[in-house]
Backbone as JSON, one array per atom type, in Angstrom:
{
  "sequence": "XXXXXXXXXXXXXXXXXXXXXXXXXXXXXXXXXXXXXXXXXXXXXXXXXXXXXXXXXXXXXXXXXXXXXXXXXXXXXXXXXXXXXXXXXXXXXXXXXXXXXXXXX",
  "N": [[0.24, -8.97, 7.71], [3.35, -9.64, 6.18], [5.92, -7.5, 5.58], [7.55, -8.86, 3.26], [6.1, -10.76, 2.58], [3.82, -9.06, 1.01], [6.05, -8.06, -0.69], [7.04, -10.12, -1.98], [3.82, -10.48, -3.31], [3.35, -8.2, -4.49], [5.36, -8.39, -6.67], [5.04, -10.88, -7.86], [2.87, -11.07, -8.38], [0.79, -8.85, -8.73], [2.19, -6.77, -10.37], [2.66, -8.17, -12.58], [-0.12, -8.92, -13.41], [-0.73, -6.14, -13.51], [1.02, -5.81, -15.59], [0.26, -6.95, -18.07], [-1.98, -5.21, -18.94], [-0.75, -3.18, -19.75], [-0.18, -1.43, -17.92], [2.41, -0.56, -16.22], [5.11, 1.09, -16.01], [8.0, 1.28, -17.88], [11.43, 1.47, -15.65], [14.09, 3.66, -16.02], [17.3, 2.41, -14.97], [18.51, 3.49, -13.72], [17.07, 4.78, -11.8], [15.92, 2.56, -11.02], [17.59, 1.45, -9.22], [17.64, 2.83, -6.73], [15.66, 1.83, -5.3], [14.87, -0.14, -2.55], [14.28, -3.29, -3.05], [12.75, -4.73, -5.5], [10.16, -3.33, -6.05], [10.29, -1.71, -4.26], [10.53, 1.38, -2.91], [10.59, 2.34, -0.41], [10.72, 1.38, 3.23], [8.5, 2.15, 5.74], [8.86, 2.25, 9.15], [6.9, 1.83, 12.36], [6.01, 4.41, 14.0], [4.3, 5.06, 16.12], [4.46, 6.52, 18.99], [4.49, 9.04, 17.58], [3.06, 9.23, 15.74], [0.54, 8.43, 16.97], [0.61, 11.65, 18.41], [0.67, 13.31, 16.29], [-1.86, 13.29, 14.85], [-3.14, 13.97, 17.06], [-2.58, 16.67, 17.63], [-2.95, 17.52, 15.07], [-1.07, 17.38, 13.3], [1.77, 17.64, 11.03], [3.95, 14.71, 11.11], [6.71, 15.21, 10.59], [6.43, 18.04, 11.56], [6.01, 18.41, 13.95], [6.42, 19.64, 17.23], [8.65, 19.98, 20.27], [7.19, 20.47, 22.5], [4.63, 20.0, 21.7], [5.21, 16.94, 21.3], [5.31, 16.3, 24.08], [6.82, 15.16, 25.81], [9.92, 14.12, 28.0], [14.13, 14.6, 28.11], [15.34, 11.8, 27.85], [12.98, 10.11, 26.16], [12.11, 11.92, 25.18], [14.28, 12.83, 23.14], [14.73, 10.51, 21.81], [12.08, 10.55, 20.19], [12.74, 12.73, 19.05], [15.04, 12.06, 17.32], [13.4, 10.07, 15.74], [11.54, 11.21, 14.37], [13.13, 12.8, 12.74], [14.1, 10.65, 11.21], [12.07, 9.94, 10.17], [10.95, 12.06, 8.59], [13.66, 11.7, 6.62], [12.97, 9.35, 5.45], [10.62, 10.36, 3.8], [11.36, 12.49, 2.36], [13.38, 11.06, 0.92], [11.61, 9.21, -0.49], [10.16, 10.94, -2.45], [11.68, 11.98, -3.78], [12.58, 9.69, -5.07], [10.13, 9.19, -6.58], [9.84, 11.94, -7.78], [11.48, 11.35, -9.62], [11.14, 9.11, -11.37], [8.87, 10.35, -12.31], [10.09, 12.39, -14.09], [11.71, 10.97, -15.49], [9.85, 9.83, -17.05], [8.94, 11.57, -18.71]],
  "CA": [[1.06, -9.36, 6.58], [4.52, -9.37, 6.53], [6.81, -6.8, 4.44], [8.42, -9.83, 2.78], [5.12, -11.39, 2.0], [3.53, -7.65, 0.17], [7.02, -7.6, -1.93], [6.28, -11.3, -2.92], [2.71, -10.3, -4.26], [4.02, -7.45, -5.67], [6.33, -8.91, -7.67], [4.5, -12.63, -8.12], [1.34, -11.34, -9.12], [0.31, -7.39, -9.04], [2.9, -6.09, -11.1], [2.48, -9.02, -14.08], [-1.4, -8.66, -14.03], [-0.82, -4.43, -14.31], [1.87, -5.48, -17.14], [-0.87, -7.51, -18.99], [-2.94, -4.01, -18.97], [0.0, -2.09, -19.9], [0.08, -0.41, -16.73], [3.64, -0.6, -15.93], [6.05, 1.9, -16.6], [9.39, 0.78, -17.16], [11.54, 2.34, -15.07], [15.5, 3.51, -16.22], [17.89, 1.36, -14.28], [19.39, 5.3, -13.02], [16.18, 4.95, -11.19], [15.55, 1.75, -10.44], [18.77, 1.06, -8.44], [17.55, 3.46, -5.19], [14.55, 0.41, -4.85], [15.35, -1.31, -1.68], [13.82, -4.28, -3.3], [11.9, -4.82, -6.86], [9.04, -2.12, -6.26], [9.83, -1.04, -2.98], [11.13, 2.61, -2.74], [11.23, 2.53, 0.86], [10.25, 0.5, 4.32], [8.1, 3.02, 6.7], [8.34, 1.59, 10.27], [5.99, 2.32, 13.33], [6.7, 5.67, 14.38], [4.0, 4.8, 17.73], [3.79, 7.92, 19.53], [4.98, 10.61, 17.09], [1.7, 8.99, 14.65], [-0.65, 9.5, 17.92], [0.6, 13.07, 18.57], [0.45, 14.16, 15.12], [-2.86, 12.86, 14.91], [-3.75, 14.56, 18.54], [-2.51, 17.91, 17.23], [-3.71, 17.64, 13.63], [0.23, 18.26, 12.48], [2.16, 16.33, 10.22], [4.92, 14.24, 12.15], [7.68, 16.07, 10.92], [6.09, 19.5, 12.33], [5.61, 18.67, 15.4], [7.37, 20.55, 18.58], [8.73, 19.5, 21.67], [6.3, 20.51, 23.8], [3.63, 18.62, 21.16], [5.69, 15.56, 21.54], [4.98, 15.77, 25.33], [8.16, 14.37, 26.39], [11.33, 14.96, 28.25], [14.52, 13.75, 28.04], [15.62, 10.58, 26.92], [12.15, 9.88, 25.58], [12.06, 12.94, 24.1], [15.5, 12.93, 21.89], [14.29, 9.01, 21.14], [11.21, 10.72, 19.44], [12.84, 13.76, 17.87], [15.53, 11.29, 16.23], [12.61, 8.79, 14.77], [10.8, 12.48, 13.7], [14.63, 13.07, 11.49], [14.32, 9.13, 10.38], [10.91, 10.1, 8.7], [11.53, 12.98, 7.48], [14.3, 11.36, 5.77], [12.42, 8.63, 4.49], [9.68, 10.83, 3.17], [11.94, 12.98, 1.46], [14.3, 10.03, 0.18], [11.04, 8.49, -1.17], [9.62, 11.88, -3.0], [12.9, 12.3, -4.69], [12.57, 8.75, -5.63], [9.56, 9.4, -7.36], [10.32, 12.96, -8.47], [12.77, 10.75, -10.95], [10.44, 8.28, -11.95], [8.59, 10.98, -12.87], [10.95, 12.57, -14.72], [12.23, 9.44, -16.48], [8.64, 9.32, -17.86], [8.66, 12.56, -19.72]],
  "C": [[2.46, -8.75, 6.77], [5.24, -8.13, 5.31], [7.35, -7.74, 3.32], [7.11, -10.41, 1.86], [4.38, -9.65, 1.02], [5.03, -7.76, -0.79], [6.64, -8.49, -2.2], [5.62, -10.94, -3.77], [3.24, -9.31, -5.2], [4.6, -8.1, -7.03], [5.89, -10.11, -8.31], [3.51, -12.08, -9.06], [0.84, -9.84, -9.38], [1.32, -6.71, -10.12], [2.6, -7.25, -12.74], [1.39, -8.94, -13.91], [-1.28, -7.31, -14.16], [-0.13, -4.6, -15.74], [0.71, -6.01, -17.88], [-2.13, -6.63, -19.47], [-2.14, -3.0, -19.56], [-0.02, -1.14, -19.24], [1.4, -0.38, -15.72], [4.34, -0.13, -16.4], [7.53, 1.48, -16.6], [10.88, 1.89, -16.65], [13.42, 2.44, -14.87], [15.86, 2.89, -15.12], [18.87, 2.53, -13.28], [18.64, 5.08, -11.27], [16.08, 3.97, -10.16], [16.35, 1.31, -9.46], [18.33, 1.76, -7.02], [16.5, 2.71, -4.73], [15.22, -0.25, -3.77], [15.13, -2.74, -2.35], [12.83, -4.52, -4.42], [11.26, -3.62, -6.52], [8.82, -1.43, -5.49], [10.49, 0.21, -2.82], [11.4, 3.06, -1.13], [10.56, 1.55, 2.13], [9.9, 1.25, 5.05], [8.06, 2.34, 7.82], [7.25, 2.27, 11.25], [6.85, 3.32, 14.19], [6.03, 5.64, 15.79], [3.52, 6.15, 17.83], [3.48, 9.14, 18.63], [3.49, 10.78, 16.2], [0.55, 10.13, 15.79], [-0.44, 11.17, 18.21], [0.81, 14.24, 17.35], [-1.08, 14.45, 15.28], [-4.17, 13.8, 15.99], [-3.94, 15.74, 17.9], [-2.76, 18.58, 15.61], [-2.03, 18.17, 13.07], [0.75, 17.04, 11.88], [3.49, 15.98, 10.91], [6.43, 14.9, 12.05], [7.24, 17.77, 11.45], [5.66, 19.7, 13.87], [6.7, 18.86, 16.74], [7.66, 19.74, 20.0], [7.35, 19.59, 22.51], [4.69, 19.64, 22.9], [3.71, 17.13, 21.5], [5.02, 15.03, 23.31], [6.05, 14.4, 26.01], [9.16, 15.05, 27.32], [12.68, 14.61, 28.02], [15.22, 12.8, 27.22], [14.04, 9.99, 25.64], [11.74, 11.25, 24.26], [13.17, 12.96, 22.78], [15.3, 11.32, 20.91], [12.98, 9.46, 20.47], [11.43, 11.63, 18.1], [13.54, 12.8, 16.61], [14.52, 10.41, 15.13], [11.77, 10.1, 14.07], [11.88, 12.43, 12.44], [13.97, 11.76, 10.36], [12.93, 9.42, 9.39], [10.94, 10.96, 8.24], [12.07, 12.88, 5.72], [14.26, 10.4, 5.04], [11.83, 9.0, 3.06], [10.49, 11.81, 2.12], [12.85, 12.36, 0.36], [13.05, 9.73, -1.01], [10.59, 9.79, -2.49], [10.81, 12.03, -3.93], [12.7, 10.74, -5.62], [11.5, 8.66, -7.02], [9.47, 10.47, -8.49], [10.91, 12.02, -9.88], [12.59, 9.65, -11.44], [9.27, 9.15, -13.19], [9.09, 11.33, -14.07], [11.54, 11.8, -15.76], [11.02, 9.76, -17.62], [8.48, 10.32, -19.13], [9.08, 12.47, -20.85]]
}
């Protein structure tokens, strides 16, 4: 399934059968504006190796070390950078929610 097709449903059909339950919070417009897209707070791509060598070493992908990575190199600085890029997802998105949170109180 495509990213494009999951925001669809989202938006077509899972979010108006939760509203019909009153399970939809609505969500200030402060908030709602850092949404890439109706309900999407962020786009995780395939991280590939950094997944398998978390996975290998039981660490979470931003904690993991050069010499975990098992790289050198060019392959190596092309792993640490996509390590940063999630990071800075995962922290973008946590803040995102943090203040959904927040909103709610």
């Amino acid at each position: 399934m495509k990213i494009d097709e999951i925001q669809d449903y989202i938006s077509s059909s899972l979010v108006p059968t939760l509203q019909k339950s009153n399970m939809v919070v609505n969500i200030p417009q402060d908030v709602a504006k850092r949404y890439k897209k109706d309900y999407t707070i962020a786009e995780i791509s395939d991280f590939g190796s950094l997944i398998q060598r978390s996975m290998q070493y039981s660490v979470p992908v931003f904690a993991l070390n050069d010499k975990q990575m098992e790289n050198t190199g060019v392959v190596l600085n092309t792993m640490k950078k996509r390590q940063q890029q999630f990071d800075q997802q995962y922290s973008n998105m946590a803040q995102i929610l943090i203040g959904i949170m927040e909103a709610m109180k």
